[in-house]
C-alpha positions as a Markdown table, in Angstrom:
| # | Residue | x | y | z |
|---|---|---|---|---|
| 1 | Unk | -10.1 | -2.5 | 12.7 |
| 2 | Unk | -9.4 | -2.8 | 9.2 |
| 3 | Unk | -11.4 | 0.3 | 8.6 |
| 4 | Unk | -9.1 | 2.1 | 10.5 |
| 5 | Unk | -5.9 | 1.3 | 8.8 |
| 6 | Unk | -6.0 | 3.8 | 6.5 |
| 7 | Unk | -8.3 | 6.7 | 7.8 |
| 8 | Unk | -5.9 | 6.8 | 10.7 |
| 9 | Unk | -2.9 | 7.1 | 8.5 |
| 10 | Unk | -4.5 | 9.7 | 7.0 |
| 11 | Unk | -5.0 | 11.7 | 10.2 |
| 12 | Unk | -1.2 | 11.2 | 11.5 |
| 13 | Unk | 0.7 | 11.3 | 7.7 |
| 14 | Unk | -0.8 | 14.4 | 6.3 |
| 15 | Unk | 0.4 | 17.0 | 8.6 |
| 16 | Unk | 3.7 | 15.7 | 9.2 |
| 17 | Unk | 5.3 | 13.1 | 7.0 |
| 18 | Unk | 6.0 | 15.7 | 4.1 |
| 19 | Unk | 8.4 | 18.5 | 5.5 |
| 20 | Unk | -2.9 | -11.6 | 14.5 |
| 21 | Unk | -0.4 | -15.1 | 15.2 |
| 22 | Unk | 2.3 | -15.6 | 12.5 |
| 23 | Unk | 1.8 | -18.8 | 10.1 |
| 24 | Unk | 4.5 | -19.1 | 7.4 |
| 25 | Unk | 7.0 | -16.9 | 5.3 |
| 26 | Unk | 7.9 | -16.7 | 2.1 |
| 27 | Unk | 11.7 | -16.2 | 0.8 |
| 28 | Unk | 13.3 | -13.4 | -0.7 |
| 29 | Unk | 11.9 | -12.3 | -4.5 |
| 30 | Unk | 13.6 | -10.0 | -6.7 |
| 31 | Unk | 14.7 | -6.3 | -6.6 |
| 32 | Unk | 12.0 | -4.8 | -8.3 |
| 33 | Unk | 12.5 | -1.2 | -10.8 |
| 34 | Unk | 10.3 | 0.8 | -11.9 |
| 35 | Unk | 11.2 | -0.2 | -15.3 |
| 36 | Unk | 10.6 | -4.0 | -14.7 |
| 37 | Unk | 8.2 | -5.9 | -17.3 |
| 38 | Unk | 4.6 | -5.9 | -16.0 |
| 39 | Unk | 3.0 | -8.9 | -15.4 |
| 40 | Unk | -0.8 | -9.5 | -15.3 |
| 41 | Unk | -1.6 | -9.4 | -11.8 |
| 42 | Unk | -3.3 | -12.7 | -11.9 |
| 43 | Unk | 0.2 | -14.4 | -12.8 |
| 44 | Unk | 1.6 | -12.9 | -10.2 |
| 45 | Unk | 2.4 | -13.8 | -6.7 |
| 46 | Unk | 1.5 | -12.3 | -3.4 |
| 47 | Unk | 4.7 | -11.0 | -2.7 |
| 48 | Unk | 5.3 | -9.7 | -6.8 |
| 49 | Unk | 1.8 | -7.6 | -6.1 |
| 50 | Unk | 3.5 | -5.9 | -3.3 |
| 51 | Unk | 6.3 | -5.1 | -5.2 |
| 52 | Unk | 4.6 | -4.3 | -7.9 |
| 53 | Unk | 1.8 | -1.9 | -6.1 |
| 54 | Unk | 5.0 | 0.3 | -4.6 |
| 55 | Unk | 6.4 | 0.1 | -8.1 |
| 56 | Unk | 2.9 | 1.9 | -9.1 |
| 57 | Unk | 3.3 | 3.8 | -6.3 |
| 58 | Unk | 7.2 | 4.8 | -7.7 |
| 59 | Unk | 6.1 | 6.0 | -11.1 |
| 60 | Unk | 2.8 | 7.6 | -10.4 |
| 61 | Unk | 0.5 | 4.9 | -12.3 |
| 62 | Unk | -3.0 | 5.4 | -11.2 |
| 63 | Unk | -4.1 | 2.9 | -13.8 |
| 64 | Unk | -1.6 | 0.5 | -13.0 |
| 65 | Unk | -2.8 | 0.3 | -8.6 |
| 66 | Unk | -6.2 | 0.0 | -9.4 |
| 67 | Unk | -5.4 | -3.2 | -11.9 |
| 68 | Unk | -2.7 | -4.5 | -9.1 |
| 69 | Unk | -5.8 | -3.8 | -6.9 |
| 70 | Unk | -8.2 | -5.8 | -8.9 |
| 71 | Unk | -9.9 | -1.8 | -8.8 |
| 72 | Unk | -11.6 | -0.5 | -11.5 |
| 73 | Unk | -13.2 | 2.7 | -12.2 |
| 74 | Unk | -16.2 | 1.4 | -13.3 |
| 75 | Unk | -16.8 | -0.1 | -9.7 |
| 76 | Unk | -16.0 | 3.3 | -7.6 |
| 77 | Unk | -18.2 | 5.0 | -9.6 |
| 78 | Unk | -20.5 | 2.3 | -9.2 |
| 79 | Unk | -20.2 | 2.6 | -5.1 |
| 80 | Unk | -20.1 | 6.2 | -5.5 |
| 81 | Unk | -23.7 | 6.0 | -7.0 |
| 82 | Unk | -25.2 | 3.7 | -4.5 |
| 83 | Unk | -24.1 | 5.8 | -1.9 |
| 84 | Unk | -25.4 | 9.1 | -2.9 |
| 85 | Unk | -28.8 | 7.5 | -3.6 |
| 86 | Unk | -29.8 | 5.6 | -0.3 |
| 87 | Unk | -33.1 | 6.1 | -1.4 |
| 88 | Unk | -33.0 | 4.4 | -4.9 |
| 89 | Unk | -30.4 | 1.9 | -3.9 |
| 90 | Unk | -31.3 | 0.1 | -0.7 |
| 91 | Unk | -27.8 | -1.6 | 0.8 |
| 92 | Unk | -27.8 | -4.2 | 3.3 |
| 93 | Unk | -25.1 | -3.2 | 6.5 |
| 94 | Unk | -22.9 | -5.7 | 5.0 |
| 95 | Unk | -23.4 | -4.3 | 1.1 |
| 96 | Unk | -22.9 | -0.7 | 2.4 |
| 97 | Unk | -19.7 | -1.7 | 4.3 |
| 98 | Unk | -18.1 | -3.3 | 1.0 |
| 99 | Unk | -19.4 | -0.3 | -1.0 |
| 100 | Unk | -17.8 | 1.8 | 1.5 |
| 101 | Unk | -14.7 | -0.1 | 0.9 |
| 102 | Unk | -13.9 | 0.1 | -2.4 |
| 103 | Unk | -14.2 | 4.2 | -2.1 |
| 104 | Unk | -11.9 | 4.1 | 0.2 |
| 105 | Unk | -9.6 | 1.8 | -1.8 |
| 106 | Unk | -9.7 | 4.5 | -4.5 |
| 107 | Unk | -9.0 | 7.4 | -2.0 |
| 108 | Unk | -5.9 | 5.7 | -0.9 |
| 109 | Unk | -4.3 | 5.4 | -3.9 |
| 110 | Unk | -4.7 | 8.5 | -4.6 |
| 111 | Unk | -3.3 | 9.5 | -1.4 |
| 112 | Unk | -0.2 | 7.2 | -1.6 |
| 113 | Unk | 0.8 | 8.9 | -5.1 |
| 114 | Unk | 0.6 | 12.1 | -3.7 |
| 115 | Unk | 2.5 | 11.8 | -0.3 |
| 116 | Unk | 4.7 | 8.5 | 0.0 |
| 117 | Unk | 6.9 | 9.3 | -3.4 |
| 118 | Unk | 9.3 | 11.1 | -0.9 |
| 119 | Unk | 9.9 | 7.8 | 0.7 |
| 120 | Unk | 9.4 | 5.8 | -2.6 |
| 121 | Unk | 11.0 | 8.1 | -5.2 |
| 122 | Unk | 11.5 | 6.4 | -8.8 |
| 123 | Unk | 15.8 | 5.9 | -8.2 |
| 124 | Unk | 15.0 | 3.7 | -4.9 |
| 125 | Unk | 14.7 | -0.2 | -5.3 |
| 126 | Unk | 12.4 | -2.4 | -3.4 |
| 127 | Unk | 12.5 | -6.0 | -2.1 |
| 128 | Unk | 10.3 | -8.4 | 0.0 |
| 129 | Unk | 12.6 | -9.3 | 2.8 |
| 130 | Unk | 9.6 | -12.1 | 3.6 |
| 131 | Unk | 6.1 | -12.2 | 3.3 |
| 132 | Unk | 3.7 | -13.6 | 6.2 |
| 133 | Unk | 0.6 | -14.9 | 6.7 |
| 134 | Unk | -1.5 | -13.6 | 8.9 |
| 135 | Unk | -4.9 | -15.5 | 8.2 |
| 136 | Unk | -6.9 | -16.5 | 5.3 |
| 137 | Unk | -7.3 | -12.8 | 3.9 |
| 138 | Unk | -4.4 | -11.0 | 5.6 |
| 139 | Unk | -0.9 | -10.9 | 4.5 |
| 140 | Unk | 2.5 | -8.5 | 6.1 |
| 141 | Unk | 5.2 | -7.9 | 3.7 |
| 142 | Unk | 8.4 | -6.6 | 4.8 |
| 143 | Unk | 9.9 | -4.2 | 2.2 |
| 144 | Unk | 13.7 | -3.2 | 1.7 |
| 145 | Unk | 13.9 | 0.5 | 0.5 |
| 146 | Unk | 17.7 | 0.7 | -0.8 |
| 147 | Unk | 18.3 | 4.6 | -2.0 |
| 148 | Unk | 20.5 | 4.4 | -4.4 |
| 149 | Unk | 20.9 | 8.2 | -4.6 |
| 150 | Unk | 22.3 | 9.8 | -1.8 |
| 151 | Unk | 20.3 | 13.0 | -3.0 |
| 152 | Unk | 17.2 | 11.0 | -2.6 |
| 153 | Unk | 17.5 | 9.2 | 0.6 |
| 154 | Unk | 15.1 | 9.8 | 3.1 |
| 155 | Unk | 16.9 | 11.0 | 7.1 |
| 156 | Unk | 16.2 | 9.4 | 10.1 |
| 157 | Unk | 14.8 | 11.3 | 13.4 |
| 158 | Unk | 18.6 | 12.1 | 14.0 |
| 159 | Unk | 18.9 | 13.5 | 10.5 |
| 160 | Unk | 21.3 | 11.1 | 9.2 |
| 161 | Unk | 20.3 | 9.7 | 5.6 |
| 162 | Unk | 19.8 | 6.1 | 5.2 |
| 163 | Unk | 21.0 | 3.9 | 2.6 |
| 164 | Unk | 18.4 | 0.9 | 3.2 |
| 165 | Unk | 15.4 | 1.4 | 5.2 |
| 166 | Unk | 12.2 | -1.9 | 5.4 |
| 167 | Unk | 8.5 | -1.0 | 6.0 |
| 168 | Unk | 6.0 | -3.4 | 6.3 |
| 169 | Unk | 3.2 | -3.3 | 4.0 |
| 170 | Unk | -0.2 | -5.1 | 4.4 |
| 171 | Unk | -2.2 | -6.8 | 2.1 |
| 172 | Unk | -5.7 | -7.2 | 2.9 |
| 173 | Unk | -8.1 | -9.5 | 0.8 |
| 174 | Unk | -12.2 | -8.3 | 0.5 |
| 175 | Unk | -15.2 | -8.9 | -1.9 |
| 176 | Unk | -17.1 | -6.1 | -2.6 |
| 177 | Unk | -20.3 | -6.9 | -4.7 |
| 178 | Unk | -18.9 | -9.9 | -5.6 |
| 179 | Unk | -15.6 | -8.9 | -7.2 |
| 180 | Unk | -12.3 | -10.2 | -5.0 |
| 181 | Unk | -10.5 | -6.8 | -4.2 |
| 182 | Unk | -6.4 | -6.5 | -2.9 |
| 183 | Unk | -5.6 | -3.9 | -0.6 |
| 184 | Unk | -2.4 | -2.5 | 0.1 |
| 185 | Unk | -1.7 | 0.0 | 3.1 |
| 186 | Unk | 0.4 | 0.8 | 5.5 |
| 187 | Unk | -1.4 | 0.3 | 9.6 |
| 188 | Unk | -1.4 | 3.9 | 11.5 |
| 189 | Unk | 1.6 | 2.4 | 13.9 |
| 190 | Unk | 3.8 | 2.5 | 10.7 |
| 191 | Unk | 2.6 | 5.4 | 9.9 |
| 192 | Unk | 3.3 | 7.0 | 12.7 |
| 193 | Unk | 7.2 | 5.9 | 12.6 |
| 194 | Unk | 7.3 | 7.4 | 9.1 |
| 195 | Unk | 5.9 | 10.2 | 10.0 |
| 196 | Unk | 8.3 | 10.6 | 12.9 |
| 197 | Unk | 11.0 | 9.3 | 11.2 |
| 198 | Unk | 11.3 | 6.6 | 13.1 |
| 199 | Unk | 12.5 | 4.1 | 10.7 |
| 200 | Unk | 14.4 | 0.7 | 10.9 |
| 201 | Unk | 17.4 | 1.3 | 9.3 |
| 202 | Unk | 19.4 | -1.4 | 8.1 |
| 203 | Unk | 22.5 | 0.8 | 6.4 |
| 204 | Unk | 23.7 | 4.6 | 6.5 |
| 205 | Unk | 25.5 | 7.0 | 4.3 |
């Protein structure tokens, strides 16, 4: 299922978006700019890597996704490698799924940088409403988008512009050859209400 998340994003997002029991919650953090100071991601929170992944997200910082990540170049090329030489390198099921992984880590950041700036551009500020805990490796962050620029404001199915908008972001916890990875995506339901403009809309214009 967790496979899924993002290739079926993919399919839904690109040709239209341009033109599990609860356990606990977490309160409120900050409003989070672009411009905030950046933390090491190991003194940060779960909810301050969310922020600070769509932050990354904001202001276009490759770099700066792959460290909130715990990604590293070194390691995609590394999985790139092993996968284009089955012959030399021979992966377990298990090893092949988590090399698989962090390739498709990599392809998703790049994806988000290129497509979800309309709905993330650098004047909007973003906010965990509450985090939740899903299981041991799984966690749903609900994110306030407040568009503090009429000009930038993304419009609603209706076409009226929205003044605060919340997503839900997951973060999704994996090893992959030993190394303790943190994805961020967005499921293919949410997706889908993006890509129909089918947002929950706390405020208007």
């Amino acid at each position: 299922m967790k496979k899924g998340l993002f290739i079926l994003a993919v399919m839904v997002i690109s040709g239209t978006f341009l033109g599990c029991s609860k356990k606990e919650s977490s309160p409120p953090v900050a409003v989070a700019k672009v411009e905030q100071k950046q933390l090491a991601p190991d003194q940060m929170n779960d909810s301050e890597r969310a922020l600070a992944f769509l932050a990354g997200i904001q202001s276009s910082e490759k770099k700066r996704l792959y460290e909130i990540s715990n990604l590293t170049p070194e390691l995609v090329e590394e999985s790139r490698t092993k996968l284009t030489n089955t012959d030399k390198y021979k992966l377990t099921k298990k090893e092949r799924a988590e090399t698989e992984h962090a390739l498709r880590m990599s392809g998703s950041i790049a994806f988000f940088i290129k497509n979800l700036t309309t709905i993330l551009p650098k004047s909007a500020l973003i906010q965990v409403m509450k985090s939740i805990k899903i299981d041991s490796s799984t966690n749903d962050h609900y994110i306030k988008i407040t568009y503090n620029k009429r000009e930038d404001a993304v419009s609603d199915r209706n076409g009226k512009l929205a003044k605060e908008i919340v997503v839900k972001l997951k973060q999704i916890k994996y090893m992959v050859n030993g190394q303790a990875l943190e994805e961020f995506v967005f499921d293919s339901k949410d997706f889908e209400k993006m890509a129909d403009k089918s947002f929950e809309v706390l405020s208007y214009y």
